[in-house]
Every structure is written in structure tokens, then in C-alpha cells.
C-alpha positions as CSV (number, residue, x, y, z in Angstrom):
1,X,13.2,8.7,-11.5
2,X,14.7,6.5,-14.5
3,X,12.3,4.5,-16.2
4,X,14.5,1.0,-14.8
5,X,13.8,2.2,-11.2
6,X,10.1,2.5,-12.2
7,X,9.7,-0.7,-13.6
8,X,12.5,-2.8,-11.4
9,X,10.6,-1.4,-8.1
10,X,7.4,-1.4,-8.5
11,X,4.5,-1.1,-5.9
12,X,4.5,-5.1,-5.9
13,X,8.1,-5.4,-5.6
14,X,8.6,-3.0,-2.6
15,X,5.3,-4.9,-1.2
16,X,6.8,-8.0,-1.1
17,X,10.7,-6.8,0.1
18,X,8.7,-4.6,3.2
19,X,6.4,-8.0,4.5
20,X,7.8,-11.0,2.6
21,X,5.8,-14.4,3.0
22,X,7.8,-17.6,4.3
23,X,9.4,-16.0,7.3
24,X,7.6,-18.1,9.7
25,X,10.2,-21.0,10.9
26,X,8.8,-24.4,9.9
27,X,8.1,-27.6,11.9
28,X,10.3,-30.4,10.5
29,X,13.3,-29.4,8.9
30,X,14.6,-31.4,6.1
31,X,17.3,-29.0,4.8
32,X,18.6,-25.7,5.7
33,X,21.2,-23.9,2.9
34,X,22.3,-20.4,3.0
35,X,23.5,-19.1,-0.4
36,X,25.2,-15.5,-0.9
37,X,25.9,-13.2,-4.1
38,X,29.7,-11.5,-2.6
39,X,29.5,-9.2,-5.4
40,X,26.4,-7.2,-3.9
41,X,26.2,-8.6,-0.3
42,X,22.4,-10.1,-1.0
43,X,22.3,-13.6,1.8
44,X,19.5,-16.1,1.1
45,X,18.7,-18.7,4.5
46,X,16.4,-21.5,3.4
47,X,15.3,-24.1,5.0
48,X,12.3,-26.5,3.8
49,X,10.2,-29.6,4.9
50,X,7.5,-31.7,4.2
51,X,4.1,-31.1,5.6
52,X,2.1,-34.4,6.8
53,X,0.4,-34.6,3.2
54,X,4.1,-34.7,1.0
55,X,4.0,-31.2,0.1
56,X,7.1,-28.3,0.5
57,X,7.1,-26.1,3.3
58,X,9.3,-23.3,3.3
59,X,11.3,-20.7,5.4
60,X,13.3,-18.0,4.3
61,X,14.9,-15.4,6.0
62,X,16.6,-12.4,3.3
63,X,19.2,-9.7,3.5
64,X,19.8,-7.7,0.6
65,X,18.0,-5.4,-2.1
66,X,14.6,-4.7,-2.5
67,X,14.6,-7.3,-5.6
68,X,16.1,-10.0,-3.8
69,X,13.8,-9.7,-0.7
70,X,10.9,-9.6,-3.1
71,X,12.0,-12.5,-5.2
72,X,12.7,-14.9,-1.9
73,X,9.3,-14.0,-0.9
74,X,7.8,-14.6,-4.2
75,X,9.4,-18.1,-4.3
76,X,8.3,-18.9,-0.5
77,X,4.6,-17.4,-1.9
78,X,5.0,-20.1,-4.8
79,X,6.5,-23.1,-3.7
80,X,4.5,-23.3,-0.2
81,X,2.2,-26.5,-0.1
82,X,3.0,-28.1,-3.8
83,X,4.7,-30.8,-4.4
84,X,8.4,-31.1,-4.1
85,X,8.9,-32.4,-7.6
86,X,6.9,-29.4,-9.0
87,X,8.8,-26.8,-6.7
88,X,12.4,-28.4,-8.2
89,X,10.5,-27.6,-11.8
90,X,9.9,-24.1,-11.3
91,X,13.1,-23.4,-9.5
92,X,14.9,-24.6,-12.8
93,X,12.8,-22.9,-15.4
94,X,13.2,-19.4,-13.3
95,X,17.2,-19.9,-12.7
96,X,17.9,-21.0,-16.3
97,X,15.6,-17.8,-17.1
98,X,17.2,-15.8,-15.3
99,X,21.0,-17.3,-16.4
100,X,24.0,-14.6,-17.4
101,X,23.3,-16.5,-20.4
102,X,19.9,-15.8,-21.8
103,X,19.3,-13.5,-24.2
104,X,17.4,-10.0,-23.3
105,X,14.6,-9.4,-23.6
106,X,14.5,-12.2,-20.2
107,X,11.8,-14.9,-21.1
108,X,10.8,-14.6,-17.5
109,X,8.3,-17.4,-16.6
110,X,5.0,-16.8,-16.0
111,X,4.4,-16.8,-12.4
112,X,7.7,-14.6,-11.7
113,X,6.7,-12.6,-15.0
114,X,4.4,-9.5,-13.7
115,X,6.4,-8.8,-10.5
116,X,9.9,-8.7,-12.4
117,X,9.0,-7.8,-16.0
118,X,11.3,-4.4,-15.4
119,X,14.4,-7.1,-15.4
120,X,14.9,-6.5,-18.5
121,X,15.8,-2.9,-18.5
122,X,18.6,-4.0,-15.6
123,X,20.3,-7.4,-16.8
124,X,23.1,-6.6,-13.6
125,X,20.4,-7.4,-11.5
126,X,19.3,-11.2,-12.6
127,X,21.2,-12.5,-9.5
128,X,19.5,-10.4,-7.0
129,X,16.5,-12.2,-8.3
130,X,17.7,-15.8,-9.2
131,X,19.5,-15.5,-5.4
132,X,16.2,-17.3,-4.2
133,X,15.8,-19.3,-6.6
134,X,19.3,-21.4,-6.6
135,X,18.7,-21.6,-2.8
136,X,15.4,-23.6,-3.0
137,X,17.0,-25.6,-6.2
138,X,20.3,-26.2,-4.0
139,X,17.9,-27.0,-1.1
140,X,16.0,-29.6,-2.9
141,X,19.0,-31.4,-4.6
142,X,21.0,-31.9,-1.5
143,X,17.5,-33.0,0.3
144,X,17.2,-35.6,-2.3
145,X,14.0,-34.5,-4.6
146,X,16.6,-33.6,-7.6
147,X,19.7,-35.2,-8.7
């Protein structure tokens, strides 16, 4: 197997695209987005809320690559029971990360950094990981938390 296959796929990866966290539907939904790549046919459903104490609750539901399924269920892993303010934060350091235009080697943030650090070997496949990402961003602007 290539050495990108090794690293993009790892054990952690796969883990997370077979049983991916967040799947459970939520209680009171605030917004619901659904966000697609057309060039690779990845589909990101998102919808959050707000649990009694102010903080995000999230619900995803993937289709698409191994990468993409593990990335939405990182960011459902991540973002599940902080503060919406600090869930907006994170989605926009790991899309501007993960941006066409940053330079390689990817300055992947820290909590995405271990379970993706193969991006690098694969630049094509920042969108299959930043998929997630621009859902919960785009799911927070339009519910008010960001501008």
C-alpha cells in the first residue's frame, strides 16, 4: 500500500468513518444545513442546538469517503457540549487550515492534527476533511452565533 494510503487511513481514521459519534438526532433544533462537495459526491447533514446549560449539541449524518466520515465525526466528538462561541472558533481555524490556499506542509490544528496528519501527503483531499467543518461554521452563522 502507498505510504498516502497509510498515513491518510489510519486505524483512527477508519475508526471513526465505521462508528462515527454525533449520529444521535438531537432534542431542539436550532439549525439544520446540508452541505455537499459535487466534485467527489461527499454530503454533510448537520443540525445543532443548545442544551439547557448554553452549550452546542450536534447531529450529523455523513455520506462519502472514509476521511470525510471521520472528520464529521471528529467535529461532532469536538464541538458536543462547549460553548457555541468556542465551537465557531475551531470551525474557522480548521477550515482556513485546511483552505486550497495554505501552504503544504498543512498547519493542521491541534485537535484535528493526529487523526489527519497524512493530509499532507494528499492536498486533493482537504475538502473531504474541511466538508464538516464548513457545515458546522455555516450552521452557526445562519443560527446567529457568527456574523
Amino acid at each position: 500500500m502507498p505510504l498516502d494510503r497509510v498515513t491518510l487511513y489510519s486505524a483512527e481514521v477508519l475508526a471513526h468513518a465505521r462508528s462515527p459519534h454525533g449520529t444521535a438526532p438531537i432534542g431542539l433544533v436550532r439549525q439544520s444545513v446540508e452541505v455537499d462537495n459535487p466534485l467527489c459526491g461527499d454530503q454533510v447533514r448537520l443540525s445543532i442546538g443548545l442544551t439547557q446549560d448554553g452549550t452546542l449539541a450536534v447531529s450529523q449524518q455523513t455520506r462519502g469517503c472514509a476521511l470525510c466520515g471521520a472528520s464529521a465525526s471528529w467535529m461532532a466528538h469536538q464541538v458536543h457540549g462547549i460553548p457555541p462561541d468556542s465551537a465557531w472558533t475551531q470551525s474557522h481555524e480548521i477550515t482556513e487550515a485546511l483552505s486550497n490556499l495554505a501552504p503544504l506542509p498543512l498547519l493542521i490544528p491541534r485537535p484535528l492534527h493526529p487523526l489527519f496528519s497524512g493530509l499532507h501527503t494528499a492536498p486533493a483531499r482537504r475538502g473531504c476533511v474541511r466538508l464538516p467543518w464548513d457545515a458546522l461554521k455555516l450552521a452557526l452563522t445562519q443560527d446567529g452565533v457568527r456574523a
